[in-house]
BADO-597119 format. One line per field, with one value per atom (N, C-alpha, C): residue in three letters; atom name; x, y, z. Coordinates in nm, 2 decimals. Example, Ala and Ser with C-alpha at 12.3 -4.5 7.8 and 13.67 -1.06 7.14 Angstrom:
<nodes>
residu <- c(ala; ala; ala; ser; ser; ser) .
atome <- c(N; CA; C; N; CA; C) .
X <- c(1.32; 1.23; 1.32; 1.28; 1.37; 1.29) .
Y <- c(-0.57; -0.45; -0.33; -0.22; -0.11; 0.00) .
Z <- c(0.78; 0.78; 0.78; 0.71; 0.71; 0.79) .
</nodes>
This chain:
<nodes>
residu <- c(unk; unk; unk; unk; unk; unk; unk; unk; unk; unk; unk; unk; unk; unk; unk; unk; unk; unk; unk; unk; unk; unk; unk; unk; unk; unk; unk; unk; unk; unk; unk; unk; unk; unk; unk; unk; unk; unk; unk; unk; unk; unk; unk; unk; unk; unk; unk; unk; unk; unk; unk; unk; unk; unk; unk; unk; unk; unk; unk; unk; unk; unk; unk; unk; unk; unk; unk; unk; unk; unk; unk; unk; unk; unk; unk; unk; unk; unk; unk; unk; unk; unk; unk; unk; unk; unk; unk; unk; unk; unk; unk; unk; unk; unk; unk; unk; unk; unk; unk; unk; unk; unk; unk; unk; unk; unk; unk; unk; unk; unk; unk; unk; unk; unk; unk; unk; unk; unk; unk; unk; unk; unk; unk; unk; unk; unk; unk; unk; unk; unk; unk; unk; unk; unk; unk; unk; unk; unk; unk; unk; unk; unk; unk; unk; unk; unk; unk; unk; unk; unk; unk; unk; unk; unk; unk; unk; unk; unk; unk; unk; unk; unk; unk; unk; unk; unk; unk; unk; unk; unk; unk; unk; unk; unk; unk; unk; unk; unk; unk; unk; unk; unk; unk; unk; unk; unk; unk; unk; unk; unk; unk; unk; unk; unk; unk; unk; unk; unk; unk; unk; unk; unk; unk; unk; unk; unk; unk; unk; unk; unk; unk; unk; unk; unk; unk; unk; unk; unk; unk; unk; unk; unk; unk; unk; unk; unk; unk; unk; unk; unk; unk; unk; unk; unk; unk; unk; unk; unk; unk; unk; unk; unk; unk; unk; unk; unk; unk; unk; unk; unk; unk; unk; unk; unk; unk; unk; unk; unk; unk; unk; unk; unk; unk; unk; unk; unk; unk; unk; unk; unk; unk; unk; unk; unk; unk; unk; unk; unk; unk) .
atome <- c(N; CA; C; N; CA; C; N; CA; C; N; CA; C; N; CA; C; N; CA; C; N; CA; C; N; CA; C; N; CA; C; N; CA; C; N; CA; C; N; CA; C; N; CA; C; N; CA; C; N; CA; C; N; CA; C; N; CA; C; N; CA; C; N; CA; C; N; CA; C; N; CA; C; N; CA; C; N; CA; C; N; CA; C; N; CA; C; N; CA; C; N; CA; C; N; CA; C; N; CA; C; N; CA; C; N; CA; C; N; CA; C; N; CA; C; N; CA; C; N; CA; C; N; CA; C; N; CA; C; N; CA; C; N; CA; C; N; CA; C; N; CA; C; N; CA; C; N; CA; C; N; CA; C; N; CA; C; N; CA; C; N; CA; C; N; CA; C; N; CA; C; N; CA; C; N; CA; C; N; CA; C; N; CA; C; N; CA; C; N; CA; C; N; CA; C; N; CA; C; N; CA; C; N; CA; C; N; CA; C; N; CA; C; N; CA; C; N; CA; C; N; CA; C; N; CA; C; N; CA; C; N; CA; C; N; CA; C; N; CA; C; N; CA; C; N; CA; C; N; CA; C; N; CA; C; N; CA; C; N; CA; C; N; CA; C; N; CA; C; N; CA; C; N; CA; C; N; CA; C; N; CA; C; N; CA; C; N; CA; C; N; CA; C; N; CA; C; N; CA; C; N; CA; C; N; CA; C; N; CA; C; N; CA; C; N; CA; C; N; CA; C; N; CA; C) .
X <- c(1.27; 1.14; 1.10; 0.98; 0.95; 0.88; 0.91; 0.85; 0.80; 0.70; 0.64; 0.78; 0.82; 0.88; 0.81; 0.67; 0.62; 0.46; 0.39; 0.25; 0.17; 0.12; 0.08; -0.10; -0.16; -0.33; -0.33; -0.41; -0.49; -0.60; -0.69; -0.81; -0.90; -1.00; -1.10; -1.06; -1.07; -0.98; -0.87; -0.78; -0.68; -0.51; -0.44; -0.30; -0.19; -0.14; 0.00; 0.12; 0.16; 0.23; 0.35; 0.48; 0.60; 0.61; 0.71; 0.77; 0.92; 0.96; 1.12; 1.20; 1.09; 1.13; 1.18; 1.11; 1.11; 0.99; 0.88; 0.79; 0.64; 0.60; 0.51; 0.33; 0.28; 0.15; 0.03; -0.05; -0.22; -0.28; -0.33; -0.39; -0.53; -0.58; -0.75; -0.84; -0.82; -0.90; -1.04; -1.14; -1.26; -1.34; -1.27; -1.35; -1.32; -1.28; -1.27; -1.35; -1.40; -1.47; -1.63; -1.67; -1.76; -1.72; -1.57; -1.56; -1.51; -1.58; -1.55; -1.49; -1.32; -1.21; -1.19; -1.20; -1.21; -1.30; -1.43; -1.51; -1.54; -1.42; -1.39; -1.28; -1.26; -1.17; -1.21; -1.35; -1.45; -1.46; -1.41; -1.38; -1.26; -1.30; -1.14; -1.09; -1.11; -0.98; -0.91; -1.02; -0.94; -0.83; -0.82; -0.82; -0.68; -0.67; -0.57; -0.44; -0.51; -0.38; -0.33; -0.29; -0.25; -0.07; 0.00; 0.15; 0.22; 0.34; 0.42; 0.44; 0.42; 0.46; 0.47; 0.61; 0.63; 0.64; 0.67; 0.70; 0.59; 0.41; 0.32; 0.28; 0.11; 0.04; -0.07; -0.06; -0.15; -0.25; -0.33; -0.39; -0.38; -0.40; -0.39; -0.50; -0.58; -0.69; -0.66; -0.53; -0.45; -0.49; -0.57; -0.62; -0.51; -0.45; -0.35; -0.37; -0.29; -0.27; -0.09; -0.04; 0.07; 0.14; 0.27; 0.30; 0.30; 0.31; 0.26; 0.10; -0.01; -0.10; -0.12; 0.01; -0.02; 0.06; 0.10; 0.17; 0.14; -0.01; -0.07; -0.17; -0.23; -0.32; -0.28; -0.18; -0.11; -0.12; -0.20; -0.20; -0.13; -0.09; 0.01; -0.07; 0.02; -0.02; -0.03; -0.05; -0.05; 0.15; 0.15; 0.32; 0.42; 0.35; 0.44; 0.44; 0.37; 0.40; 0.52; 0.48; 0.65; 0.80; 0.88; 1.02; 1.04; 1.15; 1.22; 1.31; 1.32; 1.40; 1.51; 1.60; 1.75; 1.73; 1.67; 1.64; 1.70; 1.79; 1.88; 1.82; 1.84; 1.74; 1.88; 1.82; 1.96; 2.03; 2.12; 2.24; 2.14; 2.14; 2.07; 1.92; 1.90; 1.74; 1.74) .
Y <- c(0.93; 0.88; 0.77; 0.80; 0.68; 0.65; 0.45; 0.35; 0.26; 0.18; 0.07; -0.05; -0.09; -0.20; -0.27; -0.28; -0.43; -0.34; -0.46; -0.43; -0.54; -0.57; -0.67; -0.65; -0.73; -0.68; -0.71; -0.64; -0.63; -0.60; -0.57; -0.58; -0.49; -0.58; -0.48; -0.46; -0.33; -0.33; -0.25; -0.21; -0.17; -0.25; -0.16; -0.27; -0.16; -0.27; -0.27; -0.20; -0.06; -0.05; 0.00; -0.03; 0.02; 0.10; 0.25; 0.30; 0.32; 0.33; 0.35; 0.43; 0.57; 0.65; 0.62; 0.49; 0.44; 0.45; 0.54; 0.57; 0.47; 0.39; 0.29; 0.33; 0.29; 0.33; 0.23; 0.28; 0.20; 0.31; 0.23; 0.25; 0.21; 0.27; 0.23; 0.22; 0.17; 0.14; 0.15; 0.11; 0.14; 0.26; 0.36; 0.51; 0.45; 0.39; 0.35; 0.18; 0.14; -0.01; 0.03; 0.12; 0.15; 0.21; 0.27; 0.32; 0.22; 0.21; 0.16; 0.00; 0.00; -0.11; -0.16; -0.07; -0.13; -0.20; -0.20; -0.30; -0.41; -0.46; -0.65; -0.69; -0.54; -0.54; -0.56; -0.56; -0.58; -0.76; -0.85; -0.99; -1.00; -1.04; -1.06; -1.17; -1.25; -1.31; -1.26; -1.21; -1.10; -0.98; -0.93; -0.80; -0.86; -1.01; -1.07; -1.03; -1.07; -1.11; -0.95; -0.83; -0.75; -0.78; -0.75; -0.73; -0.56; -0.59; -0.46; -0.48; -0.38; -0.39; -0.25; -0.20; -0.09; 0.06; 0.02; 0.13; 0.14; 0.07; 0.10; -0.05; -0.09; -0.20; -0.18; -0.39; -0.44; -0.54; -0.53; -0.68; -0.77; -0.91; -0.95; -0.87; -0.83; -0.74; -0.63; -0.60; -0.45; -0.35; -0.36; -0.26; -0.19; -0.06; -0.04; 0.11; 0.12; 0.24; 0.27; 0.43; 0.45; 0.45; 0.49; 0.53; 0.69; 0.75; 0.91; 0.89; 0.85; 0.82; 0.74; 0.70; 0.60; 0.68; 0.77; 0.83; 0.96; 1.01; 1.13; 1.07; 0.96; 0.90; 0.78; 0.77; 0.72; 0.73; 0.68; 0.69; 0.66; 0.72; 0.66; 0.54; 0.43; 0.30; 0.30; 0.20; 0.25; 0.20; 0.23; 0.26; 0.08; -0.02; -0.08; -0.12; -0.04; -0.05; 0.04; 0.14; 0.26; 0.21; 0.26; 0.25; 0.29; 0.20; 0.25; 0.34; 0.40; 0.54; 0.51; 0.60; 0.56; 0.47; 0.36; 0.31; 0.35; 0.31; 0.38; 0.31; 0.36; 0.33; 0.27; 0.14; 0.10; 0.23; 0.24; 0.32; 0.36; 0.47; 0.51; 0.53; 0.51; 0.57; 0.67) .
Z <- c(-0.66; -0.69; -0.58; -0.53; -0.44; -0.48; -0.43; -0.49; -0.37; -0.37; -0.27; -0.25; -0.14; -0.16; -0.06; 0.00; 0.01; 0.07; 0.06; 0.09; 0.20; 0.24; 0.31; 0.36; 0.32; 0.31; 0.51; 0.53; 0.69; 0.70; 0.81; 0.81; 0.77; 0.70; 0.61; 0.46; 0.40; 0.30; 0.36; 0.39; 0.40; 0.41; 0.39; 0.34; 0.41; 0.45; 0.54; 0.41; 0.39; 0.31; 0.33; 0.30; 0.31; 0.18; 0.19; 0.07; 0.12; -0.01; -0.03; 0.08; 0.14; 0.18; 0.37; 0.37; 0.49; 0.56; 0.50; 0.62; 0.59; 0.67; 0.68; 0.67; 0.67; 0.72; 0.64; 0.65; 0.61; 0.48; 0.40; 0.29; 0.29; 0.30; 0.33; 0.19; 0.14; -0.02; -0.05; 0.07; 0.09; 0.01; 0.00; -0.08; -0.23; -0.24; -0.44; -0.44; -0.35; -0.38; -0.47; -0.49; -0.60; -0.69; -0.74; -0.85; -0.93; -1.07; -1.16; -1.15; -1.21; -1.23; -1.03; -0.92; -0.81; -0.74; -0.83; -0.79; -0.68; -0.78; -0.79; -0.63; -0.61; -0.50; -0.36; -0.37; -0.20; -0.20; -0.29; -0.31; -0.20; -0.07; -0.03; -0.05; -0.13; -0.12; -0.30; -0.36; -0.44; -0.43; -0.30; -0.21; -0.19; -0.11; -0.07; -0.16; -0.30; -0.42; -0.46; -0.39; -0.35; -0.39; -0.46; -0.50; -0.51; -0.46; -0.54; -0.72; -0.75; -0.95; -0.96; -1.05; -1.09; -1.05; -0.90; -0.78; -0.69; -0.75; -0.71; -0.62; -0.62; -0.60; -0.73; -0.73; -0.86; -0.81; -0.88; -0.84; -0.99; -1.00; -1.12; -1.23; -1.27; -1.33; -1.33; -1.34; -1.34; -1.25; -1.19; -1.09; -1.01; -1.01; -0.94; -0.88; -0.81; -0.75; -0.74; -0.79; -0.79; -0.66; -0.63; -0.54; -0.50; -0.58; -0.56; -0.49; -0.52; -0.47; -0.33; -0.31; -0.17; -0.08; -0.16; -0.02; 0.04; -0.07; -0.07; 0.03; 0.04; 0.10; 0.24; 0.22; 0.35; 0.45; 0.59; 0.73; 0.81; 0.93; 0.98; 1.09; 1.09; 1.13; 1.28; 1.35; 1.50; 1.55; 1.64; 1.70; 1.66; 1.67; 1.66; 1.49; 1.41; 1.25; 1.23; 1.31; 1.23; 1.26; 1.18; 1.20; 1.35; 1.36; 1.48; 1.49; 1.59; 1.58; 1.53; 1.51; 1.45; 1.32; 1.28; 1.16; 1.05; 0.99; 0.87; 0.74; 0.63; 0.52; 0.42; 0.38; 0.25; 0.19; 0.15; 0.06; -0.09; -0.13; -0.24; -0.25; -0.13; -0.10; -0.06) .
</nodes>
């Protein structure tokens, strides 16, 4: 199962996201800032308070997105975001 292990907000709405599997990239959140519960999310310093919770990303206001979804929707970052070649992944990943 892959899960998020870290997120980091960058410019605009998009977020710096790592997953489990090793592979990096950008999450562009913009296509969901008028639906519904994401609203509140075009607040940046709302946008900011961005966490890993439960394999995915939360904001305090539960607003989340899984990790199956971030990785369906995952871009790849420009060259100095990706892994480095050879880059070996913890034991059990």
């Amino acid at each position: 199962m892959i899960k998020v292990t870290s997120v980091e907000p960058v410019e605009g709405h998009k977020l710096k996201i790592e997953l489990s599997n090793g592979r990096i990239g950008l999450l562009d959140v913009s296509p969901y800032l008028d639906k519904g519960v994401f609203y509140e999310l075009r607040d940046p310093q709302y946008f900011r308070r961005v966490r890993v919770a439960f394999g995915g990303i939360m904001w305090p206001h539960e607003q989340d997105f899984s990790a199956d979804t971030i990785e369906c929707e995952l871009e790849a970052g420009p060259p100095n975001m990706r892994p480095h070649e050879g880059r070996s992944l913890p034991q059990g990943l």
